[in-house]
Structure formats: structure tokens, C-alpha cells
N, C-alpha and C positions, 0 to 999 in steps of 0.2 A: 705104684712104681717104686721101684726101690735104686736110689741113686749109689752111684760107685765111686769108691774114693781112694784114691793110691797115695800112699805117703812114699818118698824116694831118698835113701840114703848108703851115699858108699865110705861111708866114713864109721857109722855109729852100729853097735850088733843089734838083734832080734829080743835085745832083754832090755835096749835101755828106758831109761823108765821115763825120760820128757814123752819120747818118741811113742813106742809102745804102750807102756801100762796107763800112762795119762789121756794120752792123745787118741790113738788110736783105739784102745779098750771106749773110751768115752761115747766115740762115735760109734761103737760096736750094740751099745747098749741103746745106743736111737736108731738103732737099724739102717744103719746106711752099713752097706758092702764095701770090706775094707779089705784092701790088700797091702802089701806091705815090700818093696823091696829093699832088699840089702848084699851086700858085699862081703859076707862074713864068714862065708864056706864048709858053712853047716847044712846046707841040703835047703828044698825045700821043704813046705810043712804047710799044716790045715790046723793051728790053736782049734783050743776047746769049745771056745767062744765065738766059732766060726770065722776067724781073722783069715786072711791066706796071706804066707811068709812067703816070698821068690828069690830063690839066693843067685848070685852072678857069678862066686868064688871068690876066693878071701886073695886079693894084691898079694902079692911078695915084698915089693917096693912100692912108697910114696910115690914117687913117680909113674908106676903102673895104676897107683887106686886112683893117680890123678887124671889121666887121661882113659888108659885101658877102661877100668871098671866104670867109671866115670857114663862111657859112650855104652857097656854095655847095659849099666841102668834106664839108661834113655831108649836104647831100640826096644828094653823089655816092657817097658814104660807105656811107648806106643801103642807096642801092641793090642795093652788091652783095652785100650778105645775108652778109658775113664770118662767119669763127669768133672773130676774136680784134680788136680794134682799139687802134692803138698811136697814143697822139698825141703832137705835138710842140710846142707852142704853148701858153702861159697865155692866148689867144684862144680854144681850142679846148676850153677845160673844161666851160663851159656846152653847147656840143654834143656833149661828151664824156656828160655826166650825158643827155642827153635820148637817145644811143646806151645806155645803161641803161636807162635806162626803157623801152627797143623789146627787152630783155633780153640786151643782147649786153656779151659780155668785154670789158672795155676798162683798157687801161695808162694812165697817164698819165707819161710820161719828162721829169721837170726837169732841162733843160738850166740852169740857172741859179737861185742862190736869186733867186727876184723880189723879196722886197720889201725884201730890200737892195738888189737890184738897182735899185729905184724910185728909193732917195736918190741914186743920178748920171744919172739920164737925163737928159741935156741939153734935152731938147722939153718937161719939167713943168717950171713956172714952181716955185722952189725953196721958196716958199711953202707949196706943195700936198704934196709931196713925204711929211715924215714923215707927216702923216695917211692920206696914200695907201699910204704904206707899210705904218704899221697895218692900216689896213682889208684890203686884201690876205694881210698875214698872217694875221687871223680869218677872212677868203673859204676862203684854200686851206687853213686848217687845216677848215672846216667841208665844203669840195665832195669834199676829199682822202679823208675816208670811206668815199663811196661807189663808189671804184672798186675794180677788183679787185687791182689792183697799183698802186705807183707804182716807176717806175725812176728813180735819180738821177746825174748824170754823178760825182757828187764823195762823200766818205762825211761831210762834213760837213753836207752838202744831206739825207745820209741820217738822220744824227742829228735834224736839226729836224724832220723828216715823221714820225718810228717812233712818235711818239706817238698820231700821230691816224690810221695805216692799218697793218694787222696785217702787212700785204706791202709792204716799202719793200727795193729791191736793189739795192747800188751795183754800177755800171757804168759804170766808168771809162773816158776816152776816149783809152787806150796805142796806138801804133802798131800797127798789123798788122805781123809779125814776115817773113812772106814779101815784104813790100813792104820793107823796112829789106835782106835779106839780098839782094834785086832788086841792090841798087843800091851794095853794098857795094865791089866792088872795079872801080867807074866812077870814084873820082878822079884826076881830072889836075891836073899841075904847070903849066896852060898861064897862069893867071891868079890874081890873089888877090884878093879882095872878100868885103863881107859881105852877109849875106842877112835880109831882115825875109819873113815868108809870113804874111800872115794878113790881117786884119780892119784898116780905116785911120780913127786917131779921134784925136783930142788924148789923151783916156783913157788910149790904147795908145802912147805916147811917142813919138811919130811928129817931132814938133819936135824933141824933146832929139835924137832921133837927126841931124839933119839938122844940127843945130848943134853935133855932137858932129864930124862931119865935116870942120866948117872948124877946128877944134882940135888937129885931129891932127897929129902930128910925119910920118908918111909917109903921103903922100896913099891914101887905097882909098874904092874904088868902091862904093855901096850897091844893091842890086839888088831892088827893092822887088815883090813879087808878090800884087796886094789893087787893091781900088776903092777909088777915093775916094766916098764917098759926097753931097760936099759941095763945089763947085767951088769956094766963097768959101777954103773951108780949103786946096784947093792952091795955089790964088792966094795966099794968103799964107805958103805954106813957100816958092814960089819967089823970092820975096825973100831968103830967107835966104842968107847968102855958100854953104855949106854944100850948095843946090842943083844948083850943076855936078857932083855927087859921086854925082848920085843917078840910077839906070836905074829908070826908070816901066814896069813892065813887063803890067799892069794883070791879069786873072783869066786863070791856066795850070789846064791839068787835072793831073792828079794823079802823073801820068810826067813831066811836064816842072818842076813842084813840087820833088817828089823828085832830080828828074837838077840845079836847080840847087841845091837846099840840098846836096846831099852832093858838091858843088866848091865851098862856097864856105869862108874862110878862117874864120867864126864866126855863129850866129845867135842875132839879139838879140831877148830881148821884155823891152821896157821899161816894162811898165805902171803906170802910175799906182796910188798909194797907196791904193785906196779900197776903200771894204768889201767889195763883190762880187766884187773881184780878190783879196784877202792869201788867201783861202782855197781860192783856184780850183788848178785841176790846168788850167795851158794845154796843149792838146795839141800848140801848136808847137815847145813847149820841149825834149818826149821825141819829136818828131819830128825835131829836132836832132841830139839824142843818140843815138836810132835808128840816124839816116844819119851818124855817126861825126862831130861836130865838135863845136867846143865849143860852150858859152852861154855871154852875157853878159844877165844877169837883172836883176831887178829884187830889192833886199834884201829881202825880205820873210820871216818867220822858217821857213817853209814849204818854198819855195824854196832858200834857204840851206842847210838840213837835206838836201835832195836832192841839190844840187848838190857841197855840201862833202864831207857820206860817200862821192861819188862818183868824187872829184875830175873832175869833168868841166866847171867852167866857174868863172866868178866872177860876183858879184855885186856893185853898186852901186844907191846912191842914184839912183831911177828920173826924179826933176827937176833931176840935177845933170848937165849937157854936160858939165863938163870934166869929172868922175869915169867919164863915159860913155867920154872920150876916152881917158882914164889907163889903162883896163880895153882899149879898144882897141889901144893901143900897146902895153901888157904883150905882148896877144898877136904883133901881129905883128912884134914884134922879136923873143919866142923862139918858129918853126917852131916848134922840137921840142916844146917844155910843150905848143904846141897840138895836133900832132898827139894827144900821149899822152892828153890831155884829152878827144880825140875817140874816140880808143880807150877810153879808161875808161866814155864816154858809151855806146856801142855795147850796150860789155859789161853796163853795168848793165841795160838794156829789155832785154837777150835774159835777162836771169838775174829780171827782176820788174816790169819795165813792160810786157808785149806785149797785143798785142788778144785774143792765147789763153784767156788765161784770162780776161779779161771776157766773150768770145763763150762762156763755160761756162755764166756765172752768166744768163745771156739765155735760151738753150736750157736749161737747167733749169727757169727761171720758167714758157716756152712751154709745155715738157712737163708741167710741175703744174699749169696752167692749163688746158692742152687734153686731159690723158691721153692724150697721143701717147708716152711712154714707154713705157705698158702697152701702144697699140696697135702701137709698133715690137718689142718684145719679143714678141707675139705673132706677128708674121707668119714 
């Protein structure tokens, strides 16, 4: 018997990498039947790896992906009569409780505490915010009951849920250990730069970096790999003296990701002080570290604690350019500290950040949830 398992997301594309190349690839390779919806208006598709993608079409507006897309994940959802359903979206709870009620398994995976997450969203009028934020916390501690599981990316996300659902499993989002050791001995001496990969927002220090650039004692190049999502916001980073410095390289897949962060001289994530971030696990940071090179971080006491027992980067004040700049210059006047820094980074993900072992705690849940244990042990 081959069990079927739907992951459901109208928020996240068909590439990203918690969702798909972790998650979803994982359970591909235990043979469970996996399909995939999304919101992102690229068609449907059949991966190589036998996955099936089901696209809804990509929103115009928040508002549409909130509701529209939202209800059209759910009727596609049903339809295909799954064993187990995995969502990914705090839009997708309420259609998550109503796949309950049609009696079927269902996860709910918090990628983010939300209603910390609620006090910096830029689009609530700041007014609304803490109320929203409360009421959200009473929603999901009340809907979070009724599923069968919740998965959480962070163990602090795990801690706030264990009260109100008997199954809460952290699932942390470590590099894949095959993808880090891919790319390990691809560096070249041909260039030096540093690299930012992720997500582009005031939030994620995307300024300090840029004006962290015209600071510097020897000029380097930043290699920027992420959408802007806001054209008013790049218009105003190219102002900055600090924008000649910078390669816009806009969304890479996940080989060209990897092949530029493990050449480049350091990778920064500079985010911003705020609640939802001091306690987060970026996954660009140990993707860094993964692919051998250093960070330059954000202080945060979290962070710090990682980086420091590891020696593999430093840390600064995530609103201060010049401290951005001083941390840049340390490194690239001493190669050596950087290399080793990058070697120390390596070695720590191979010895206790990899995707290994969270792809355990995934397949364990699967198998308590579905008795595919007992039915692989019997065949």
C-alpha cells in the first residue's frame, strides 16, 4: 500500500526549499505519494522524482490569495481523497479544520510565530496590530487543538503550541548535508564578494548592507540573490552612494544559490531587531555555514551563542553600517581567520545542523500518524 500525502500552500512557490526540497523530496524518497499544491501560476507539473505539483494560479492581490486562492486549495485538496494533509499557511487553518471535519489527517507546520509575527507587518496599520496580535494568539491556541499534529520550524514556536496540541514536533529548517558536501570543494580564488540569498525587506537589512558598502576601506562587490518585492524600495536603495557595489541578481534555483554562496568571501543576514526575528533559526545563516564561509550576523543572544561556540562568523549591531562595515573589513584583510571561520562553519552543520536529522523527526510523525511503520515492517 502506498500512502498519499498532499502538502497545501497558497502563499509559498513550487521551489521553496522548507516546503519542497526538504519536506516533500524526503517523503518522496520513502515512497509515500506526494503531491504538492500551490498558488503560483506556473501550471501544473509531474517532478522527476515522481512528486505531482497542482497549481490554482498565482493571486493578483493579498486579499485574493487570502481568501480566493485560499478556498481554491481546499476544494483541490479534497478532491484527492489524501491520507494525510500537510499545510502551510496561517490562511489555510480554517480549511485545514473543515479537511477535519470530511475526517481526514491533517498537520498544520508553523513556519513562523504569527502573532509576533503580526506586530511588524508592514501592511497593518500599527494601531491594529497588538489587538490583532492577541486575537490570533487565542485563534491558534483554540483551532490548534483540533489537528492532528502541528509541526514547528523553530523549538521556541514549539514551546508556545505544547500546551494546546498533544503533538507539536520541532522541525528545524538545517541544510541538506548532500547539498553542502555537493559543493564543497567548488571554491575558486577568481573573485572576492559577498553574498546576501534570501528574502528583500527593510526588516532583513537590506539598506545597512548597501550602506555598509560605501564604508568600506576596500571596495567588494555584493551579490544580491531575492526579489524585491516593492519597486518604490529599490528606487530608493539606488540612491544610496553604496549601490554601484551591488549585483541584482534577482530569483536563482537552488544549484546556482549554492554554487554562488560557497565563492563568495562572507554571508550576511542582517535582520532587524524585532520580535519575530531574535528567536528565529534563518536558514540562510547555516546555509552559509553549510557551504564553508563565514557570517556576519545580526547580535542577537541566539545567534551569538551559534556563532561564537563555533567560531564561524561575527556579529554586529544589525542598524549600525559602519559596525556592518568594521565586521567587513576585519574579514577581508585577514583571508586566513576567514577561511578558518568557514571551515569551523562547515564543520559544525555536518556534526549538528543537517536536514538529517530533522527529515527523522518528519518521518517518524508520518509513520505514527499513518502506521506505515508497522505496514513497512511488515512487508
Amino acid at each position: 500500500m502506498v500512502f498519499h500525502c498532499c502538502h497545501l500552500t497558497s502563499v509559498h512557490s513550487r521551489h521553496d526549499t522548507r516546503i519542497v526540497w526538504k519536506q516533500c523530496r524526503s517523503l518522496v524518497k520513502k515512497k509515500y505519494a506526494v503531491t504538492l499544491i500551490v498558488g503560483d501560476g506556473k501550471g501544473d507539473e509531474c517532478s522527476s522524482d515522481g512528486m505531482r505539483i497542482l497549481d490554482v494560479g498565482l493571486p493578483e492581490t493579498r486579499g485574493e490569495r487570502f481568501f480566493h486562492t485560499a478556498w481554491k486549495v481546499y476544494k483541490k485538496a479534497l478532491l484527492l481523497d489524501a491520507d494525510l494533509y500537510h499545510l502551510h499557511d496561517p490562511e489555510l487553518i480554517v480549511w485545514g479544520i473543515l479537511l477535519k471535519m470530511h475526517g481526514k489527517k491533517v498537520v498544520f507546520d508553523v513556519h513562523e510565530d504569527i502573532p509576533v509575527q503580526i506586530l511588524s507587518k508592514p501592511y497593518i496599520p500599527k494601531a491594529l496590530r497588538g489587538g490583532l496580535s492577541f486575537t490570533a494568539r487565542i485563534f491558534l491556541g483554540l483551532v490548534s487543538r483540533g489537528f492532528d499534529a502541528i509541526v514547528t520550524a523553530t523549538p521556541f514556536i514549539q514551546a508556545r503550541l505544547h500546551s494546546v496540541n498533544a503533538c507539536v514536533v520541532n522541525v528545524n529548517n538545517f541544510p541538506m548535508e548532500e547539498e553542502t558536501k555537493e559543493f564543497l570543494n567548488e571554491k575558486t580564488e577568481s573573485e572576492q564578494y559577498l553574498v546576501y540569498a534570501g528574502s528583500i525587506s527593510p526588516l532583513r537589512g537590506m539598506r545597512e548592507m548597501v550602506e555598509a558598502l560605501a564604508l568600506v576601506r576596500q571596495p567588494l562587490r555584493l551579490k544580491v540573490a531575492g526579489i524585491f518585492p516593492e519597486s518604490d524600495y529599490k528606487d530608493e536603495l539606488r540612491q544610496l552612494p553604496g549601490w554601484q557595489y551591488v549585483d541584482e541578481l534577482g530569483w536563482l534555483d537552488r544549484t546556482a544559490v549554492c554554487s554562488l554562496i560557497r565563492n563568495a568571501m562572507a554571508g550576511l543576514v542582517i535582520l532587524h531587531p524585532i520580535p519575530n526575528y531574535i528567536d528565529s533559526l534563518p536558514v540562510k545563516m547555516f546555509e552559509y555555514m553549510g557551504l564553508g564561509i563565514p557570517v556576519i550576523a545580526s547580535d542577537f543572544p541566539l545567534w551569538r551563542s551559534i556563532l561564537k561556540n563555533n567560531h564561524c562568523g561575527l556579529f554586529v549591531d544589525p542598524v549600525n553600517s559602519s559596525a556592518l562595515a568594521e565586521a567587513i573589513d576585519s574579514l577581508s584583510s585577514n583571508p586566513a581567520l576567514a577561511e578558518q571561520m568557514g571551515k569551523n562553519g562547515y564543520s559544525a552543520v555536518m556534526r549538528q545542523y543537517t536536514w538529517k536529522t530533522e527529515e527523522q523527526k518528519l518521518l517518524d510523525l508520518y509513520e505514527n500518524m499513518l502506521g506505515t511503520k508497522m505496514h513497512m515492517d511488515h512487508q
